[in-house]
HTML snippet that shows the backbone in 3Dmol.js (N, CA, C, O; Angstrom):
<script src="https://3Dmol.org/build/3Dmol-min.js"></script>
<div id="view" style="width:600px;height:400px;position:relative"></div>
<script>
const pdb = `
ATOM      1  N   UNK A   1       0.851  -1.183   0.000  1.00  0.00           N
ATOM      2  CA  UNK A   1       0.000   0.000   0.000  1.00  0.00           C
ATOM      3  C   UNK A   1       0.893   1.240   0.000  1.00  0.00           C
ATOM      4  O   UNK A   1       1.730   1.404   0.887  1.00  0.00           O
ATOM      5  N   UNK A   2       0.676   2.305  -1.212  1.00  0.00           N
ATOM      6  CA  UNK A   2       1.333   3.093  -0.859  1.00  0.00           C
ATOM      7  C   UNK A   2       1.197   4.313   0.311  1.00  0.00           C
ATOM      8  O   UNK A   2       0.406   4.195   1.247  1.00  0.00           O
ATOM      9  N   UNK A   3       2.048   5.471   0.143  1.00  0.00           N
ATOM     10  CA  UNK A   3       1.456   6.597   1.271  1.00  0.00           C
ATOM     11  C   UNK A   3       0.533   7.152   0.605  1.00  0.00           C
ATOM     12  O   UNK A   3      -0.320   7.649   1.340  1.00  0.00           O
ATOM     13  N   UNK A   4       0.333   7.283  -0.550  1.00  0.00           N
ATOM     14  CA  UNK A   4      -1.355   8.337  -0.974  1.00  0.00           C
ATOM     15  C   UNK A   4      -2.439   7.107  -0.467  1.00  0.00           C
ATOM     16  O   UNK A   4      -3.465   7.532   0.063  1.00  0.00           O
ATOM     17  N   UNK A   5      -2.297   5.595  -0.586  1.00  0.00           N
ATOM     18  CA  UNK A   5      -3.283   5.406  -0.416  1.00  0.00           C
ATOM     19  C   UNK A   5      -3.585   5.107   1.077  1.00  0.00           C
ATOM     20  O   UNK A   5      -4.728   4.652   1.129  1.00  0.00           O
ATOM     21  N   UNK A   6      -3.270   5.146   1.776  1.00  0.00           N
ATOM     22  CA  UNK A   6      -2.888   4.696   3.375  1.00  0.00           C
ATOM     23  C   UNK A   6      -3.536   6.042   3.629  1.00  0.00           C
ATOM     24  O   UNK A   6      -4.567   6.041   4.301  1.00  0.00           O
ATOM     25  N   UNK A   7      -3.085   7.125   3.199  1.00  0.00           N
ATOM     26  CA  UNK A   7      -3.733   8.152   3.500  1.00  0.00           C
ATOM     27  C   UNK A   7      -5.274   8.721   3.006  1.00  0.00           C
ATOM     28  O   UNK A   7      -6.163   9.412   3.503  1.00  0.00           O
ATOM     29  N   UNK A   8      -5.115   8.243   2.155  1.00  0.00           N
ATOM     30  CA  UNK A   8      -6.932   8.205   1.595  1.00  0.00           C
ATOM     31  C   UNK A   8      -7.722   7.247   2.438  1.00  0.00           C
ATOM     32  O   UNK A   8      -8.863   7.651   2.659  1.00  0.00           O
ATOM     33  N   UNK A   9      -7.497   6.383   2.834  1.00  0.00           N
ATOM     34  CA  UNK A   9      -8.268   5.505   3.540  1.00  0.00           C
ATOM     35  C   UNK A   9      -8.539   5.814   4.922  1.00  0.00           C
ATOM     36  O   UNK A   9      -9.564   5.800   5.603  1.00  0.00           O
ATOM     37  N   UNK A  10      -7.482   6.061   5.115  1.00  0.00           N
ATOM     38  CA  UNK A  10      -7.072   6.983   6.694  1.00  0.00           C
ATOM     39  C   UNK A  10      -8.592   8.052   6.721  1.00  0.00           C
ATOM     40  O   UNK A  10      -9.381   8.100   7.664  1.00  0.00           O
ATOM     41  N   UNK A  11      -8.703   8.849   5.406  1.00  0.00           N
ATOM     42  CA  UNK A  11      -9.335   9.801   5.757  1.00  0.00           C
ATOM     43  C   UNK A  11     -10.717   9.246   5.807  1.00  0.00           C
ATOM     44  O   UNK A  11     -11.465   9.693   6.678  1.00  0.00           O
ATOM     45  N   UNK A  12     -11.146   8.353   5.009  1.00  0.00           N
ATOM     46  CA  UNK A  12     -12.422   7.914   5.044  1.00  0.00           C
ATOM     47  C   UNK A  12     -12.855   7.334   6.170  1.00  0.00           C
ATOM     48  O   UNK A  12     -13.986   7.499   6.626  1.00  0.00           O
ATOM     49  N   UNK A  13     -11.561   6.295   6.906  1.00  0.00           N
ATOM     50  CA  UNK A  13     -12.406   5.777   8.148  1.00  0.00           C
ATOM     51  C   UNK A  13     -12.357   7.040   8.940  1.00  0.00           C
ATOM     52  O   UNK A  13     -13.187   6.971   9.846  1.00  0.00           O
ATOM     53  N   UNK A  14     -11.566   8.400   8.946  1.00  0.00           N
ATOM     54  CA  UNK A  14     -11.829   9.371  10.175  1.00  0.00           C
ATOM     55  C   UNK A  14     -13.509   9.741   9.590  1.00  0.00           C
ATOM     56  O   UNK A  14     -14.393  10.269  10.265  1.00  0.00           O
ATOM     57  N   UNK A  15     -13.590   9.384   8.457  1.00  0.00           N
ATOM     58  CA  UNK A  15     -15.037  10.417   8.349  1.00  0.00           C
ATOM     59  C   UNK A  15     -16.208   9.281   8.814  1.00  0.00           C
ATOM     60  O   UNK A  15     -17.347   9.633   9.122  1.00  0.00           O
ATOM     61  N   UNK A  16     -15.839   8.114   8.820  1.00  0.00           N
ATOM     62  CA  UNK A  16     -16.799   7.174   8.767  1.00  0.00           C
ATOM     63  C   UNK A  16     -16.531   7.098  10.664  1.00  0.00           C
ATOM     64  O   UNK A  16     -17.555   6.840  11.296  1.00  0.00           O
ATOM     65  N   UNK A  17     -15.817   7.215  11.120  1.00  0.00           N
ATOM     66  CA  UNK A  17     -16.258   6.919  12.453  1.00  0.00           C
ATOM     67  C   UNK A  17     -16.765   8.219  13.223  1.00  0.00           C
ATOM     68  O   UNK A  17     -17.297   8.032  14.318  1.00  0.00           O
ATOM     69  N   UNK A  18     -16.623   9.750  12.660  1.00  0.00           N
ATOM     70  CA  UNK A  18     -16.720  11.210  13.102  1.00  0.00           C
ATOM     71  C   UNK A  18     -18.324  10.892  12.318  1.00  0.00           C
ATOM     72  O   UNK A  18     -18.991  11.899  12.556  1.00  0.00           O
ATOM     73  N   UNK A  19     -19.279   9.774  11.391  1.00  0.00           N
ATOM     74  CA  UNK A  19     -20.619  10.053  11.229  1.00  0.00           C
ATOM     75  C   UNK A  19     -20.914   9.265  12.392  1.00  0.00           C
ATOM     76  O   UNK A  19     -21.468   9.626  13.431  1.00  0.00           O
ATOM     77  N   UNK A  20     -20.520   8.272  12.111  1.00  0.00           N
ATOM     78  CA  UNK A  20     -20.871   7.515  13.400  1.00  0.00           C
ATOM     79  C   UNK A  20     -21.420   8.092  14.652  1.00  0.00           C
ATOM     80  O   UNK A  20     -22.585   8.135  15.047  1.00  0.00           O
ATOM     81  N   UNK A  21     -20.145   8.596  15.276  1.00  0.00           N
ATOM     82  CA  UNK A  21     -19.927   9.493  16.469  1.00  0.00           C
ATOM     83  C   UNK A  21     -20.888  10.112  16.434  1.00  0.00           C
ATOM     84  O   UNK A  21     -21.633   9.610  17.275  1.00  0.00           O
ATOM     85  N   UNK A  22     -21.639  11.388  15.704  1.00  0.00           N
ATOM     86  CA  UNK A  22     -21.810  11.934  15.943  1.00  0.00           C
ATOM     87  C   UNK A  22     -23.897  11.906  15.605  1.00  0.00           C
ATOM     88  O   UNK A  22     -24.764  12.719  15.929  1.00  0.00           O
ATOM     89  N   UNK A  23     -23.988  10.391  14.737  1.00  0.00           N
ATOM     90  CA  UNK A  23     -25.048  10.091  14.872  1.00  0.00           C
ATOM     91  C   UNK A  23     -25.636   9.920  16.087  1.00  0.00           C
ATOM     92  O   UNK A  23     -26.551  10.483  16.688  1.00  0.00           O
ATOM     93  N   UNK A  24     -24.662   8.722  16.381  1.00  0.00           N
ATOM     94  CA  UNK A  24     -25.065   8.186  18.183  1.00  0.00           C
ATOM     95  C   UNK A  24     -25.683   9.570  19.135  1.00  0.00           C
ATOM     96  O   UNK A  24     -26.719   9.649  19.795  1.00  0.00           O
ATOM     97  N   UNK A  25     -24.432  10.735  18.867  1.00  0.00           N
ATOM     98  CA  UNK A  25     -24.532  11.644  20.254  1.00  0.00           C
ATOM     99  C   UNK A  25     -25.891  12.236  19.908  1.00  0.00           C
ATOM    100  O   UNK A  25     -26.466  12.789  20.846  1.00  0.00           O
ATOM    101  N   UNK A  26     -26.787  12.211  18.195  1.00  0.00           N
ATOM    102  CA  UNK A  26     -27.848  12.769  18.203  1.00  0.00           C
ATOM    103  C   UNK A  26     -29.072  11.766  18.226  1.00  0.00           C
ATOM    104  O   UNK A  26     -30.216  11.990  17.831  1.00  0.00           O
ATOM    105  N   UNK A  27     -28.419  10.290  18.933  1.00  0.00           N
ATOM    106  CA  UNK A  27     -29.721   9.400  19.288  1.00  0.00           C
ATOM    107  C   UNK A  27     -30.126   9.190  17.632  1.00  0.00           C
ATOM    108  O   UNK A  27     -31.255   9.657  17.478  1.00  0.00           O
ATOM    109  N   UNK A  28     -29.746   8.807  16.724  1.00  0.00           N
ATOM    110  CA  UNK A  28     -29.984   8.478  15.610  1.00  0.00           C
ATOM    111  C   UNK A  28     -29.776   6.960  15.474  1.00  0.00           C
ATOM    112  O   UNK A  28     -28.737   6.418  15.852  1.00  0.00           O
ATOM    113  N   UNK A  29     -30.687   6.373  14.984  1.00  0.00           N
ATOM    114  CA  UNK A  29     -30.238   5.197  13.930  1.00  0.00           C
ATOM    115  C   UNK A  29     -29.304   5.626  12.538  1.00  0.00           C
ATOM    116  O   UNK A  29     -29.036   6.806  12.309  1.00  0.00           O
ATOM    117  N   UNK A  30     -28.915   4.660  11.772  1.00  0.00           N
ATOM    118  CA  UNK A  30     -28.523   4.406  10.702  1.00  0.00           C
ATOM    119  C   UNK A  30     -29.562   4.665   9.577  1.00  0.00           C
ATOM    120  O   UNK A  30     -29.527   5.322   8.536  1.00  0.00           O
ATOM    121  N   UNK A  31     -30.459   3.929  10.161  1.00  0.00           N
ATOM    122  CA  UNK A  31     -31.753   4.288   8.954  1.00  0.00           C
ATOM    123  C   UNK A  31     -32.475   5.914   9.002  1.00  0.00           C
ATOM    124  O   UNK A  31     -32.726   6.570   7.991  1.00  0.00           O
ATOM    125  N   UNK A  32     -32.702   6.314  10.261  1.00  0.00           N
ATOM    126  CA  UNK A  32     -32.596   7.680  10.453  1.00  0.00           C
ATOM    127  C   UNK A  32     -31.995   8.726  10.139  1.00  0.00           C
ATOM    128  O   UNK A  32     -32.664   9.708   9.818  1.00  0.00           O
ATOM    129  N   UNK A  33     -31.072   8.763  10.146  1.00  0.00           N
ATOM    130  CA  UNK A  33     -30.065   9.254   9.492  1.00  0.00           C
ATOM    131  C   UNK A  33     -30.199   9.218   7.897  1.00  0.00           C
ATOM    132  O   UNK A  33     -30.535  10.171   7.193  1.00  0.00           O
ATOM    133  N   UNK A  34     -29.880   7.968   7.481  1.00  0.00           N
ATOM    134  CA  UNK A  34     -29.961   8.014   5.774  1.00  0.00           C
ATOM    135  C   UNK A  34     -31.125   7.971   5.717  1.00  0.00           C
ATOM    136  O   UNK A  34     -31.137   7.400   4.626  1.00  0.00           O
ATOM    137  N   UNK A  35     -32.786   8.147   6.092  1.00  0.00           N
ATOM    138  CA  UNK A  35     -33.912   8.934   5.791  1.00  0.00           C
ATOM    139  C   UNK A  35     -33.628  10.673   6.067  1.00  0.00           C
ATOM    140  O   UNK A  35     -34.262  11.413   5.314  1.00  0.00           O
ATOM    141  N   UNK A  36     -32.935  11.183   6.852  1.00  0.00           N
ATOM    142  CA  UNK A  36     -32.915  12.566   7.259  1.00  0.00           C
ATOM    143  C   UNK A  36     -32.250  13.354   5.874  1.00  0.00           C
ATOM    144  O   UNK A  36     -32.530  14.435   5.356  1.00  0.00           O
ATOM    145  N   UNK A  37     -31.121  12.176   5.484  1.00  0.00           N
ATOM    146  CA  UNK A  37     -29.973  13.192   4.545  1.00  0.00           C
ATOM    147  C   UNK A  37     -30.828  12.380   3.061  1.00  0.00           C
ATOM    148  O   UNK A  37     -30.603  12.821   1.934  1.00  0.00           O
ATOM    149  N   UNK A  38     -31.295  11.800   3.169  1.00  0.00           N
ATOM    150  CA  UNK A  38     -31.953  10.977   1.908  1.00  0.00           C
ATOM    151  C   UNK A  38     -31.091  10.185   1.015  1.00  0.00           C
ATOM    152  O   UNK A  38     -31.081  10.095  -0.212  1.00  0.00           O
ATOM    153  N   UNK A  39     -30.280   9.566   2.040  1.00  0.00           N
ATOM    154  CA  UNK A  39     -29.161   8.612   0.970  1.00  0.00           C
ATOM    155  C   UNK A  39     -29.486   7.153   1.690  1.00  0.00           C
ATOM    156  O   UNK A  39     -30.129   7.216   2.738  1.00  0.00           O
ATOM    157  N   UNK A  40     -29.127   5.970   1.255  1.00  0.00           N
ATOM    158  CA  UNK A  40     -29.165   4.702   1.497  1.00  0.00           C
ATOM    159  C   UNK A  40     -28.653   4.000   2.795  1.00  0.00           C
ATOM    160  O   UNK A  40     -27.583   4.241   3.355  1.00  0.00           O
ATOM    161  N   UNK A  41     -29.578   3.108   3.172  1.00  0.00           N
ATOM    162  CA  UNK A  41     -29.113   2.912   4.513  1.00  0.00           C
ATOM    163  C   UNK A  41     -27.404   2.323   4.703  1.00  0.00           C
ATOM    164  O   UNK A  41     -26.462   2.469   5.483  1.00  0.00           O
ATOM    165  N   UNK A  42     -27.758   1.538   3.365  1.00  0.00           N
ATOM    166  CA  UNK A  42     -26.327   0.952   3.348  1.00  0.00           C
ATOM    167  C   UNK A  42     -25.060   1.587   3.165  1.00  0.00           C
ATOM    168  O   UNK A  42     -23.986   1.168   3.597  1.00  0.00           O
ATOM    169  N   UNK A  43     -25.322   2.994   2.259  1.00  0.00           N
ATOM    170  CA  UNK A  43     -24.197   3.614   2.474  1.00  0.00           C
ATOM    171  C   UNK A  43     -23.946   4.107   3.529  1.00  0.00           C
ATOM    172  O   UNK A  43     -22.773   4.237   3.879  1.00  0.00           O
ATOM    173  N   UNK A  44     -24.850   4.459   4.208  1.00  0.00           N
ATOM    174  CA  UNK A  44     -24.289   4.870   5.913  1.00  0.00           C
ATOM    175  C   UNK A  44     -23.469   3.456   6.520  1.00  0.00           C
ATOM    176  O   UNK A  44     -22.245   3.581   6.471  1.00  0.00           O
ATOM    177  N   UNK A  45     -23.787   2.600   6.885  1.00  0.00           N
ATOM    178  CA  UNK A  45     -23.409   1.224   6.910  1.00  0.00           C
ATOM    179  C   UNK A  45     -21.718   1.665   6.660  1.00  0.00           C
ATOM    180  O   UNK A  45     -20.730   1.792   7.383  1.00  0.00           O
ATOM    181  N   UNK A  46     -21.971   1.782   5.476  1.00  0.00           N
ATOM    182  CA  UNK A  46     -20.672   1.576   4.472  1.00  0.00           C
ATOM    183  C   UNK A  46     -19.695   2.469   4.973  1.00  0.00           C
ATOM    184  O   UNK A  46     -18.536   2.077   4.836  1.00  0.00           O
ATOM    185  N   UNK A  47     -19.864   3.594   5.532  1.00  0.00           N
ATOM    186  CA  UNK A  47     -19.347   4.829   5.867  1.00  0.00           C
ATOM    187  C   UNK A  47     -18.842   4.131   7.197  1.00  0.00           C
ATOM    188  O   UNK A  47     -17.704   4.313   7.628  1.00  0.00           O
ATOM    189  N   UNK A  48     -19.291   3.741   7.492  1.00  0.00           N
ATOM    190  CA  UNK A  48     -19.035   3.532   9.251  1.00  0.00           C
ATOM    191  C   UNK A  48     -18.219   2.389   9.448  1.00  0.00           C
ATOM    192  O   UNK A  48     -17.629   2.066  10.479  1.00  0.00           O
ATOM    193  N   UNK A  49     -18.246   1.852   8.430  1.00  0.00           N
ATOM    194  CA  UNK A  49     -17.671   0.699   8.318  1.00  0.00           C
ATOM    195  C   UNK A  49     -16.487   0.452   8.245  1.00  0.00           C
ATOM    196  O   UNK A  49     -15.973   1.559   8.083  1.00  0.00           O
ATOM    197  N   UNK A  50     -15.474  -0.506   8.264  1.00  0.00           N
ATOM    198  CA  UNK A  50     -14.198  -0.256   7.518  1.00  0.00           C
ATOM    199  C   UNK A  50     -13.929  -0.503   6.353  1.00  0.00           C
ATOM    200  O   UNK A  50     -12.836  -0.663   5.810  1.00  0.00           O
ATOM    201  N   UNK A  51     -15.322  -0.545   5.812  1.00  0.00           N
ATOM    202  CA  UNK A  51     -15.086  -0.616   4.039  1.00  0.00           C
ATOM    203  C   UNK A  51     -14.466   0.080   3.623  1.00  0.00           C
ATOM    204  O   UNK A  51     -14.337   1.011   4.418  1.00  0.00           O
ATOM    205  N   UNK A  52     -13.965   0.218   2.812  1.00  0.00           N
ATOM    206  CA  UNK A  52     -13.645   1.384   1.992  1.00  0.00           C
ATOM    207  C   UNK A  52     -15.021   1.821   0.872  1.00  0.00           C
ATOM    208  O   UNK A  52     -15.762   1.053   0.259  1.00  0.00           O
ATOM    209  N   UNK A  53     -15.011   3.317   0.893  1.00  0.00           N
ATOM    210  CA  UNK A  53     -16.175   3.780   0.428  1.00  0.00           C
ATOM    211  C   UNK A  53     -16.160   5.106   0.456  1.00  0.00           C
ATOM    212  O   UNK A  53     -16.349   5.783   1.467  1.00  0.00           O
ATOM    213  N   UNK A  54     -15.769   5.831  -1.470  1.00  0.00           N
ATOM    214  CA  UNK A  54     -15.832   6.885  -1.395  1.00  0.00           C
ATOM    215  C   UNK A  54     -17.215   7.914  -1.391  1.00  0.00           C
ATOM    216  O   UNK A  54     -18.321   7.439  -1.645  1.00  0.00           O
ATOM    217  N   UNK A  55     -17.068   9.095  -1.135  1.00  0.00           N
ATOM    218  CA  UNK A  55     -18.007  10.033  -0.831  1.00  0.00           C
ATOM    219  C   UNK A  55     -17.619  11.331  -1.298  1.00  0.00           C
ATOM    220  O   UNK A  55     -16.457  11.737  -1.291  1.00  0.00           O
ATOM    221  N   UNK A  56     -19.009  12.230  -1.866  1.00  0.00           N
ATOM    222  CA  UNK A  56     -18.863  13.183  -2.573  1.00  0.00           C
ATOM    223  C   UNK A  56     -19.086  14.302  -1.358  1.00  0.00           C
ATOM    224  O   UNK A  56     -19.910  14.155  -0.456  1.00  0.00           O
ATOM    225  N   UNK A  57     -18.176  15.477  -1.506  1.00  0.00           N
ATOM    226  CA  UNK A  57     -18.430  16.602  -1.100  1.00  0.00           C
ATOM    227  C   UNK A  57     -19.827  16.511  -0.973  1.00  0.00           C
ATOM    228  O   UNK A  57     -20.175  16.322   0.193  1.00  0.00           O
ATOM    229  N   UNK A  58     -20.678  16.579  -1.734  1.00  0.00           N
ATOM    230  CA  UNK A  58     -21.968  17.176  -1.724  1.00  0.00           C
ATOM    231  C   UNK A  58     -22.962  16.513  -0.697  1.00  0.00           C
ATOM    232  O   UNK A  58     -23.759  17.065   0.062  1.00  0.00           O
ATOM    233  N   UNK A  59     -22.668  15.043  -0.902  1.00  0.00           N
ATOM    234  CA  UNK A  59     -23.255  13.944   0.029  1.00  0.00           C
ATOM    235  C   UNK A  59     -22.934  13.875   1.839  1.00  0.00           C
ATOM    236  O   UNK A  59     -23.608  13.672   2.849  1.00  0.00           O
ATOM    237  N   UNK A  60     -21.411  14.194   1.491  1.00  0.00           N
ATOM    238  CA  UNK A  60     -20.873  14.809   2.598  1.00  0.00           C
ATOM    239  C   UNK A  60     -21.314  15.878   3.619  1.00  0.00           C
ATOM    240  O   UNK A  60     -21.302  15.997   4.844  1.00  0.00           O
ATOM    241  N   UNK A  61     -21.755  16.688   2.423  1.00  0.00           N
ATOM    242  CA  UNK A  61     -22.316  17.949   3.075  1.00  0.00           C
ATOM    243  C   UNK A  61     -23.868  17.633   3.754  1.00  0.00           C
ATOM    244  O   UNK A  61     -24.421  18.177   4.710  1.00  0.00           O
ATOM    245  N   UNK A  62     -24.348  16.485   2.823  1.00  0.00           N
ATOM    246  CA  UNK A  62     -26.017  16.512   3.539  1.00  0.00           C
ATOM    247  C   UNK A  62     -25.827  15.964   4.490  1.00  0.00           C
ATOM    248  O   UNK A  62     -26.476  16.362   5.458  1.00  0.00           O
ATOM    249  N   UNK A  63     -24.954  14.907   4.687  1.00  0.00           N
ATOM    250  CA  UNK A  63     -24.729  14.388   6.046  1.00  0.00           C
ATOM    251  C   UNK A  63     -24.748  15.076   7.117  1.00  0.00           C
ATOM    252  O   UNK A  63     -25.620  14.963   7.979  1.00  0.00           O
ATOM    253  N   UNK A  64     -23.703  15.925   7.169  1.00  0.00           N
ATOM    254  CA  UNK A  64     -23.441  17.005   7.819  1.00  0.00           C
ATOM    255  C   UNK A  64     -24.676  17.554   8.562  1.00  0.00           C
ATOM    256  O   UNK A  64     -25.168  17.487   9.688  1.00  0.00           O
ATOM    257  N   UNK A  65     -24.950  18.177   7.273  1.00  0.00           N
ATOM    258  CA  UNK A  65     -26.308  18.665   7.539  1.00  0.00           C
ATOM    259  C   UNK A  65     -27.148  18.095   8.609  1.00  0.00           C
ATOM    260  O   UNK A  65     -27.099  18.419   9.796  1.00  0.00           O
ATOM    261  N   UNK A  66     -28.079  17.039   7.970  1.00  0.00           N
ATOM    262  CA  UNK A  66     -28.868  15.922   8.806  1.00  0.00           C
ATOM    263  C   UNK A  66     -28.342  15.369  10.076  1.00  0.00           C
ATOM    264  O   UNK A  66     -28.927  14.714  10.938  1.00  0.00           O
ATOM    265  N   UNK A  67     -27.208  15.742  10.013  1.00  0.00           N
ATOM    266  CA  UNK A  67     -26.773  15.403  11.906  1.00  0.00           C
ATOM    267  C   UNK A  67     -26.285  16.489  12.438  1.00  0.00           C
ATOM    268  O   UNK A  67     -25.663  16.489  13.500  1.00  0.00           O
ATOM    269  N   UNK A  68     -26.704  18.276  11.224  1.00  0.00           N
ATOM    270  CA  UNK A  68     -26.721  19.783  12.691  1.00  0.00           C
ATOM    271  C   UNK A  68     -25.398  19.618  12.744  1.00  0.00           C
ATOM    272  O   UNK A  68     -25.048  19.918  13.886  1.00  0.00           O
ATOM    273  N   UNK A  69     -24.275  19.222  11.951  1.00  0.00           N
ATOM    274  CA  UNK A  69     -22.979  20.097  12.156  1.00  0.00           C
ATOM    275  C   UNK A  69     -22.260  20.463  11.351  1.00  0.00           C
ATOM    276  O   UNK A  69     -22.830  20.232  10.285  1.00  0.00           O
ATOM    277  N   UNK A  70     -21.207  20.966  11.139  1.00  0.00           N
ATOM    278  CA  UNK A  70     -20.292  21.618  10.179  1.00  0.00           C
ATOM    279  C   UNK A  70     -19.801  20.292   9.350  1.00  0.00           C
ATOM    280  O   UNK A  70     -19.371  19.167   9.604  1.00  0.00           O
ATOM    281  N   UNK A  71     -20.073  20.976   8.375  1.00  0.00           N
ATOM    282  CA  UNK A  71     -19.197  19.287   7.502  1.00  0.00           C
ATOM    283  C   UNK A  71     -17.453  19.083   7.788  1.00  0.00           C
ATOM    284  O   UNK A  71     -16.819  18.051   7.565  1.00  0.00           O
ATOM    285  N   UNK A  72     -16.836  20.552   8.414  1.00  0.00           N
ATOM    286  CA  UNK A  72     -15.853  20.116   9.019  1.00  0.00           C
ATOM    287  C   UNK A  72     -15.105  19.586   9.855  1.00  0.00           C
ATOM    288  O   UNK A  72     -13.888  19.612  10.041  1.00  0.00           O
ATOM    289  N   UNK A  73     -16.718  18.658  10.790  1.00  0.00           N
ATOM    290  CA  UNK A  73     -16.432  18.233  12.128  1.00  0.00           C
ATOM    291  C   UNK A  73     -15.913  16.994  11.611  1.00  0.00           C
ATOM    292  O   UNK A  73     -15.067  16.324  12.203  1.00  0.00           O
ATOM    293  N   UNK A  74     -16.756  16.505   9.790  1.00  0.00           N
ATOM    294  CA  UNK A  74     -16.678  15.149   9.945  1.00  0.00           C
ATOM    295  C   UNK A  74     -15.006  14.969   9.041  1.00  0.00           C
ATOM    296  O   UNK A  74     -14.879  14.179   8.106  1.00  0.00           O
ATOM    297  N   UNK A  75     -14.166  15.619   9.413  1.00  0.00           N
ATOM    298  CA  UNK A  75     -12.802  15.706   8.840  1.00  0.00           C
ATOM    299  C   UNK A  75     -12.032  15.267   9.877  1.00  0.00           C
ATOM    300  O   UNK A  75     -11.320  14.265   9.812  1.00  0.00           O
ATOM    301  N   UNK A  76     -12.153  16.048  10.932  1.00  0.00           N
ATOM    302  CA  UNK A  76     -11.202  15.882  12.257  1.00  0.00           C
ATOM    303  C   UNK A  76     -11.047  14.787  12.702  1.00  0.00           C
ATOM    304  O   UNK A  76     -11.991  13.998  12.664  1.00  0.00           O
ATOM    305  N   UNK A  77      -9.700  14.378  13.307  1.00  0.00           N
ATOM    306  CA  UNK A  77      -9.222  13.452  13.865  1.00  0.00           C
ATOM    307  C   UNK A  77      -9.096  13.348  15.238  1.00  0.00           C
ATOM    308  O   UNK A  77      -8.418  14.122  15.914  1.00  0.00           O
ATOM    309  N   UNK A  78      -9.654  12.524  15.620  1.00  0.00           N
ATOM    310  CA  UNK A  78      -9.612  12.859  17.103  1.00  0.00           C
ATOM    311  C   UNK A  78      -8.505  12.791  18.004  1.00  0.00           C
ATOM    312  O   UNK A  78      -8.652  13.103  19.186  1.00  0.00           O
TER     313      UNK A  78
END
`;
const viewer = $3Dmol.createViewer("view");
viewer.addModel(pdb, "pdb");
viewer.setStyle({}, {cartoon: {color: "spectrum"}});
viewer.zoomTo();
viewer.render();
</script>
């Protein structure tokens, strides 16, 4: 594996465990959630997961949205 990709992946599980996180703290399901932002249950799934599974800015952003925070929370590393 190289370093771009170690690092791409890196970033997806920080985003997939920062939806996670931050579903839970708003008492959300999975299905809740992907009814709120209107995307698939499974891609939430997928996000949270250690799949690998890319995501668009835009999708990103509804997420965001639908769980009330900055889409830059779901960047940070904890």
């Amino acid at each position: 594996m190289t370093i771009c990709e170690r690092t791409k992946d890196d970033i997806y599980n920080i985003i997939g465990q920062n939806i996670k996180r931050y579903r839970k703290l708003n008492n959300m399901t999975q299905r809740e959630l992907a009814y709120k932002a209107a995307v698939s249950e499974n891609l939430i799934a997928k996000l949270e997961s250690k799949t690998h599974q890319t995501i668009s800015i835009d999708t990103l952003d509804i997420i965001a949205s639908a769980l009330d925070i900055d889409i830059t929370l779901l960047l940070e590393k904890e």
